[in-house]
GUZAGU-807276 format. One line per field, with one value per atom (N, C-alpha, C): residue number from 1; atom name; x, y, z. Coordinates in nm, 4 decimals, always signed. Last residue first. Example, Ala and Ser with C-alpha at 12.3 -4.5 7.8 and 13.67 -1.06 7.14 Angstrom:
BEGIN
seq: c(2; 2; 2; 1; 1; 1)
atom: c(N; CA; C; N; CA; C)
u: c(+1.2850; +1.3670; +1.2900; +1.3190; +1.2300; +1.3200)
v: c(-0.2250; -0.1060; +0.0030; -0.5690; -0.4500; -0.3300)
w: c(+0.7080; +0.7140; +0.7870; +0.7800; +0.7800; +0.7800)
//
This chain:
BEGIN
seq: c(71; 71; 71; 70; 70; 70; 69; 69; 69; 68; 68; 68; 67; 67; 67; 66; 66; 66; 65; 65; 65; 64; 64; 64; 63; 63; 63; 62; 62; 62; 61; 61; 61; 60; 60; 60; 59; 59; 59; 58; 58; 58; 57; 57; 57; 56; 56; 56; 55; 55; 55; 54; 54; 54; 53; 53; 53; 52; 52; 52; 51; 51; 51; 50; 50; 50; 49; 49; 49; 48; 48; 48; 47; 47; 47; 46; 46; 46; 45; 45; 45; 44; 44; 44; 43; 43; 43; 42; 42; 42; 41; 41; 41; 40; 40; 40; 39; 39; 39; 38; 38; 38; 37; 37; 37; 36; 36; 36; 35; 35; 35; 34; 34; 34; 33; 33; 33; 32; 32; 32; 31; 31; 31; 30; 30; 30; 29; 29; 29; 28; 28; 28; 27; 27; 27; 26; 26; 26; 25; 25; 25; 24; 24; 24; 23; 23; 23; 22; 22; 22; 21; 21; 21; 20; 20; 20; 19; 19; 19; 18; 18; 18; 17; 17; 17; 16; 16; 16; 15; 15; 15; 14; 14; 14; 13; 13; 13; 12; 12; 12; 11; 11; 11; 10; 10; 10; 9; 9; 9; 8; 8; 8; 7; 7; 7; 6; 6; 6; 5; 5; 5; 4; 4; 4; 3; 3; 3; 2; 2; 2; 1; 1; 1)
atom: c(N; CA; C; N; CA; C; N; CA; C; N; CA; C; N; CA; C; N; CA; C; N; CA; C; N; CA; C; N; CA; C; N; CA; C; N; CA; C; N; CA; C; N; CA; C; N; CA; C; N; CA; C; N; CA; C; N; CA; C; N; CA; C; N; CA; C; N; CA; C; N; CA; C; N; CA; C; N; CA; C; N; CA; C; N; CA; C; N; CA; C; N; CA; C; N; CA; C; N; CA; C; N; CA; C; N; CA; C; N; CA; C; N; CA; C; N; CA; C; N; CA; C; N; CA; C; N; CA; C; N; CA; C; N; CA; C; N; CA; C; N; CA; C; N; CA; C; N; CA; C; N; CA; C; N; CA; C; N; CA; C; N; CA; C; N; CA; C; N; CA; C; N; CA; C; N; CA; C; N; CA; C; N; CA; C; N; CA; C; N; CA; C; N; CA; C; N; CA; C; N; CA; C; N; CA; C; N; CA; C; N; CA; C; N; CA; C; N; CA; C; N; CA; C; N; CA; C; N; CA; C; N; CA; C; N; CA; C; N; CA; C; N; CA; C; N; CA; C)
u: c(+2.2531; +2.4051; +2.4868; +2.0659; +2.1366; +2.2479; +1.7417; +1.8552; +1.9348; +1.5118; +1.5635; +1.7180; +1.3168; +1.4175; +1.4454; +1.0330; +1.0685; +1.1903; +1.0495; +1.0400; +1.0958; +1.0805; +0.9675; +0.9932; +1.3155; +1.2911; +1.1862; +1.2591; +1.3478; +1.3424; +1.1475; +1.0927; +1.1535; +1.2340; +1.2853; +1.2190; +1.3472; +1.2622; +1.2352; +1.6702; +1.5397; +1.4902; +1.8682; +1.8202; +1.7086; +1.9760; +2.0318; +2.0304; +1.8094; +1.8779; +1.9685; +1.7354; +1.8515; +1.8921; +1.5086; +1.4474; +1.5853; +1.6172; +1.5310; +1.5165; +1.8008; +1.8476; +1.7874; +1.5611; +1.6446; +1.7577; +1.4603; +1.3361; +1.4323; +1.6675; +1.6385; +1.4965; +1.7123; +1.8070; +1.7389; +1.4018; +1.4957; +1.5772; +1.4386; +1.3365; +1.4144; +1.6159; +1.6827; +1.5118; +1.5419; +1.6818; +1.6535; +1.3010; +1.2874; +1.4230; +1.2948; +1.3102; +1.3091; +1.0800; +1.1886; +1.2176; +0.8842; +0.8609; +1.0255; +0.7816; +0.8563; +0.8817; +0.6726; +0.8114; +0.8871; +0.4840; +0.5334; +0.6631; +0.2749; +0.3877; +0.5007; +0.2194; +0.3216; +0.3681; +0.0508; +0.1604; +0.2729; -0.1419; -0.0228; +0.0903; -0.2368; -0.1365; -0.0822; -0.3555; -0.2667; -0.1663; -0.5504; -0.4734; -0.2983; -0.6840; -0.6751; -0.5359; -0.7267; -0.7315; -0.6246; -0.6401; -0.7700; -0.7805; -0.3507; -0.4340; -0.6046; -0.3324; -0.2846; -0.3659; -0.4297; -0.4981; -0.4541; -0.1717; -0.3357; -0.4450; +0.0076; -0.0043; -0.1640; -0.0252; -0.0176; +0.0083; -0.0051; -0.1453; -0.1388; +0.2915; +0.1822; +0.0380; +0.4054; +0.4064; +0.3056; +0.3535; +0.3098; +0.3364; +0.5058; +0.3619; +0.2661; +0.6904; +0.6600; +0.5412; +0.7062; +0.7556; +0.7095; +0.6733; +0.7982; +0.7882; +0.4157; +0.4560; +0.6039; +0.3975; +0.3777; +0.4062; +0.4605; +0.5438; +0.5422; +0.2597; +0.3532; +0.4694; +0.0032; +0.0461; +0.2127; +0.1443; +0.1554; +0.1542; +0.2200; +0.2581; +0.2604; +0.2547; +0.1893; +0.1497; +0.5101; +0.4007; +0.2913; +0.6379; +0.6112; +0.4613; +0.6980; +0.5842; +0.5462)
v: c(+0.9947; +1.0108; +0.9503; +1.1809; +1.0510; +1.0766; +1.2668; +1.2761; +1.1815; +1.3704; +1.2230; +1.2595; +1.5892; +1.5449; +1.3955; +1.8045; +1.7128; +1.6565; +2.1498; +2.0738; +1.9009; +2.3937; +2.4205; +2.2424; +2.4094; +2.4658; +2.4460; +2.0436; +2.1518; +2.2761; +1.7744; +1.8801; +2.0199; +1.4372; +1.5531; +1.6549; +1.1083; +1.2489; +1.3333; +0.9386; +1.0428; +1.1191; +0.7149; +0.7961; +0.8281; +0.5100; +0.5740; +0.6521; +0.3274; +0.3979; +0.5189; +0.0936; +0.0825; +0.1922; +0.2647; +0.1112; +0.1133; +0.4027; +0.4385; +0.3448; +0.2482; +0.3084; +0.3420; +0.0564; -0.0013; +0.0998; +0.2675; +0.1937; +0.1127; +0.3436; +0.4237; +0.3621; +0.1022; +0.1309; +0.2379; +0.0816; -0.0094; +0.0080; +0.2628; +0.2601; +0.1850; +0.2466; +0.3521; +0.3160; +0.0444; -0.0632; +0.0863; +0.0832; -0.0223; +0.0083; +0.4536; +0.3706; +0.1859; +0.6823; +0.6078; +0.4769; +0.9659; +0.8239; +0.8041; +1.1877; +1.0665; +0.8989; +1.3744; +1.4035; +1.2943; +1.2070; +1.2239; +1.3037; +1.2368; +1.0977; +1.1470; +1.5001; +1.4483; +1.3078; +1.5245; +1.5751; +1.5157; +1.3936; +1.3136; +1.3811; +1.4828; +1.3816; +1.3117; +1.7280; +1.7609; +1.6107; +1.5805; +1.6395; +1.6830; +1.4660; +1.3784; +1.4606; +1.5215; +1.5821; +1.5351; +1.3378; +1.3266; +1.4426; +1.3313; +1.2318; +1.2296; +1.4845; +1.5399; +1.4701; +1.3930; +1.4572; +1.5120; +1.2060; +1.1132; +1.2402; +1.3444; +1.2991; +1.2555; +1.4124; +1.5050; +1.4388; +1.1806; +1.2814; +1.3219; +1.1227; +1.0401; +1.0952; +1.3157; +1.3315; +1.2220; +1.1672; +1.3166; +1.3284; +0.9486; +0.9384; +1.0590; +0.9820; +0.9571; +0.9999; +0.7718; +0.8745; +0.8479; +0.4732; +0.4750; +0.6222; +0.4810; +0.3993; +0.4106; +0.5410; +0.6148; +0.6110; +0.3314; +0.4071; +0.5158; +0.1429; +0.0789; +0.2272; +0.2606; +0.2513; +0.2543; +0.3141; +0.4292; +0.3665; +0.1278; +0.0990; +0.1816; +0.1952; +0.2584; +0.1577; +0.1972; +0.0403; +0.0533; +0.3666; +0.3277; +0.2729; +0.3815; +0.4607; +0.4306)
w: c(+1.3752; +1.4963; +1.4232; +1.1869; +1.1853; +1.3039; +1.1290; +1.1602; +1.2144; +0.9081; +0.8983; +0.9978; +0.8503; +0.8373; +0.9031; +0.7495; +0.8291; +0.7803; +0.7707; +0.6729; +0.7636; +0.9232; +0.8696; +0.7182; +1.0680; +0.9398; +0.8685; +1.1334; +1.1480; +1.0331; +1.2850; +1.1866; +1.3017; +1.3019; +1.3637; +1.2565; +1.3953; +1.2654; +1.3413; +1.4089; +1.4574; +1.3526; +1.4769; +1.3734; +1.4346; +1.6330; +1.5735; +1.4730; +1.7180; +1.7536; +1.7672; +1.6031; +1.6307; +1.8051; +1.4759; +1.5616; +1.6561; +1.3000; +1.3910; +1.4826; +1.1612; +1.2072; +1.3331; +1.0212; +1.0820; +1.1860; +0.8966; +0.9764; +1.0766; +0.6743; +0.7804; +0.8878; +0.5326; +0.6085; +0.7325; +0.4143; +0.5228; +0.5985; +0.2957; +0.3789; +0.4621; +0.1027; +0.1996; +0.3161; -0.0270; +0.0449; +0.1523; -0.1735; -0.0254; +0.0203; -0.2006; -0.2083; -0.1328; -0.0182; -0.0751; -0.1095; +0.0219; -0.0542; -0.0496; +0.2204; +0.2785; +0.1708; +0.0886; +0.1771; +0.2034; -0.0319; -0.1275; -0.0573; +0.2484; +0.1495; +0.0767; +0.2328; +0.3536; +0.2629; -0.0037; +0.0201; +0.1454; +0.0841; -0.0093; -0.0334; +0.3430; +0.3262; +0.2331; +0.1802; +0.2680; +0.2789; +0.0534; -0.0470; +0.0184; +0.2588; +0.1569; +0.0907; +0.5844; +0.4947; +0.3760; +0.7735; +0.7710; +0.6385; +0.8717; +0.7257; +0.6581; +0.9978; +0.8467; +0.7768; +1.2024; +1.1910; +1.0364; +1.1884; +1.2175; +1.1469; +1.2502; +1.1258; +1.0877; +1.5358; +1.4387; +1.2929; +1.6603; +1.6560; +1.5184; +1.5886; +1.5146; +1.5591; +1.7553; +1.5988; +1.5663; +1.9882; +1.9235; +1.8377; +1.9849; +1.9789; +1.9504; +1.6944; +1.8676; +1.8091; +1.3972; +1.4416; +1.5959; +1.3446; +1.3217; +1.4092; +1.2627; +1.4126; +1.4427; +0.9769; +1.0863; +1.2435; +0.8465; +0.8712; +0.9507; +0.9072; +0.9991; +0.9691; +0.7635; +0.9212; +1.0011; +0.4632; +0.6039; +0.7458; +0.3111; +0.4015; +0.5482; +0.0213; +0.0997; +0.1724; -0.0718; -0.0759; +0.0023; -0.0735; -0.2107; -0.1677; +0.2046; +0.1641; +0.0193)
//
């Protein structure tokens, strides 16, 4: 997300969560807020794009705040 790179990080959640971003994005102030949940670094982007893809990691909105969950 540094590299604002949204498409391809968005393709990362399901296909219902990606509605539901699509429509965040349409309001400017609302999705920088959603970035700014999701900015990291390249190596932890990586690691977690590689988990997800793997298998072995899910986003998941728990508590009213999105998470990153790991098996």
């Amino acid at each position: 997300m540094n590299n604002k790179n949204y498409g391809d990080a968005i393709k990362l959640f399901s296909l219902k969560q990606q509605e539901n971003i699509l429509e965040i994005q349409k309001n400017q102030k609302m999705f920088e807020y959603w970035c700014k949940s999701w900015t990291f670094d390249d190596a932890k982007y990586n690691r977690y794009v590689n988990k997800i893809i793997a298998g072995k990691a899910y986003i998941i909105f728990e508590n009213d705040e999105w998470k990153i969950n790991e098996k």
